[in-house]
C-alpha positions as CSV (number, residue, x, y, z in Angstrom):
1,X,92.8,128.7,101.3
2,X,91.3,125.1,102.2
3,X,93.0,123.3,105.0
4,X,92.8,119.7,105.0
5,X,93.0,117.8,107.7
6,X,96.3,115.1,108.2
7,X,95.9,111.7,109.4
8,X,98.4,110.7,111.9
9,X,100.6,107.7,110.7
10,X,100.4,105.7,114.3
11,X,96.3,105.9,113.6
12,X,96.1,102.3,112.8
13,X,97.3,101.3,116.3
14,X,94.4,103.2,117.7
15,X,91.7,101.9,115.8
16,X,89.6,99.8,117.9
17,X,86.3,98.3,118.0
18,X,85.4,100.7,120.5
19,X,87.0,104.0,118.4
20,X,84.9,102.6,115.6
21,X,81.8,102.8,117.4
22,X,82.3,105.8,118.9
23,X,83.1,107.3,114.9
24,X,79.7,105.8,113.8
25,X,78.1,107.2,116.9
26,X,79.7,110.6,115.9
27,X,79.7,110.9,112.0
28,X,78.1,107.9,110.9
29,X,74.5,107.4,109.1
30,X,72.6,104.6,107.6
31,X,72.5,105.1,104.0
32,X,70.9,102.3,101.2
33,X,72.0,98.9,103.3
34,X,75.2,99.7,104.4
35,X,76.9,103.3,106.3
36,X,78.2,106.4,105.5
37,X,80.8,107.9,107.8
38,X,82.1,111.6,107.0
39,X,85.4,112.3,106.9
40,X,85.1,116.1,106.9
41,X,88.3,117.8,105.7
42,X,90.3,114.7,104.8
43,X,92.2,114.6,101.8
44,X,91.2,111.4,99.6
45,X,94.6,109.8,99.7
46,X,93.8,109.9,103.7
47,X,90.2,108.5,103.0
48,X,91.8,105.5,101.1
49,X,94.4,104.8,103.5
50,X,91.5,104.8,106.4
51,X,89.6,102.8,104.4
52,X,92.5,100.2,103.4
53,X,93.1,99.8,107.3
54,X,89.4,99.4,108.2
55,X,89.9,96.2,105.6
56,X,93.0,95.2,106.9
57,X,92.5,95.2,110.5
58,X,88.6,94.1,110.4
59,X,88.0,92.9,107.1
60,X,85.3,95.4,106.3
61,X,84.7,96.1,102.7
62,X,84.7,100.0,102.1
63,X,84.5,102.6,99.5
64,X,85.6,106.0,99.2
65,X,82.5,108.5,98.1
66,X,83.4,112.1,96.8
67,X,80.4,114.4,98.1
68,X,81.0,117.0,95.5
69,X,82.4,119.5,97.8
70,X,86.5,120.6,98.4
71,X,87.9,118.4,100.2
72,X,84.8,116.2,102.0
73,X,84.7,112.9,101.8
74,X,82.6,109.9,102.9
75,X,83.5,106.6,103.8
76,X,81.0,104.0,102.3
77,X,81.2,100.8,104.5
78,X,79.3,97.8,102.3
79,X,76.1,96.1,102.7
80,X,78.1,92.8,102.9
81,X,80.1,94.4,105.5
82,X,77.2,95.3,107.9
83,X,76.9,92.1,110.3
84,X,80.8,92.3,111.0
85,X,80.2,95.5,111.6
86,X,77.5,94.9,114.1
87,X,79.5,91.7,115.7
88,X,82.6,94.4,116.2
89,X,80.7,97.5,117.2
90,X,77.6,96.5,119.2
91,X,78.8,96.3,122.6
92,X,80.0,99.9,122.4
93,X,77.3,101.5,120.8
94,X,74.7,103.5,122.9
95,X,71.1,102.0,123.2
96,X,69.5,104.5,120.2
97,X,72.1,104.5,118.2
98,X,72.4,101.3,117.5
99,X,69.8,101.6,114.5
100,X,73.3,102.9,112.5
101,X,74.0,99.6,112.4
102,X,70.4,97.7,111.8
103,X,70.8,96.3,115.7
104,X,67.5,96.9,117.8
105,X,67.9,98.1,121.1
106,X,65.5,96.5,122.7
107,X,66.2,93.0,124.5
């Protein structure tokens, strides 16, 4: 039996810049010109709805990528997406990481 993994309905209240960053920090990887974050054991209706709030709360262009396996999904965020994703996730990102998100760490 596959179990899938439920997204909580309050979730959009808890999405932050800072939860973001910590996601891409956790599951995220640079992939083409824009990011990939997993979404390991979502359903796809889950998927969509994270990605509609990602675009509703930050504007950030998404797409939902099947991997070929039950029940695994990735979140696709856009090339055109990336520098509002640096403005709203730089400041939480750790120094090394920041290459997820085409921002070198060195000043």
């Amino acid at each position: 039996m596959v179990r899938s993994k439920k997204l909580p309905s309050w979730i959009e209240y808890f999405i932050s810049p800072a939860s973001l960053a910590t996601w891409i920090m956790d599951e995220g990887f640079r992939e083409s010109k824009g990011l990939t974050i997993r979404l390991f054991d979502f359903s796809k209706e889950d998927c969509t709805k994270l990605a509609l709030i990602l675009f509703k709360k930050f504007n950030l262009k998404t797409s939902v990528k099947d991997t070929n396996n039950i029940n695994q999904f990735n979140l696709f965020i856009e090339e055109d997406s990336m520098p509002l994703l640096n403005s709203l996730t730089k400041d939480y990102m750790i120094g090394h990481l920041l290459s997820k998100i085409h921002i070198s760490s060195k000043v």
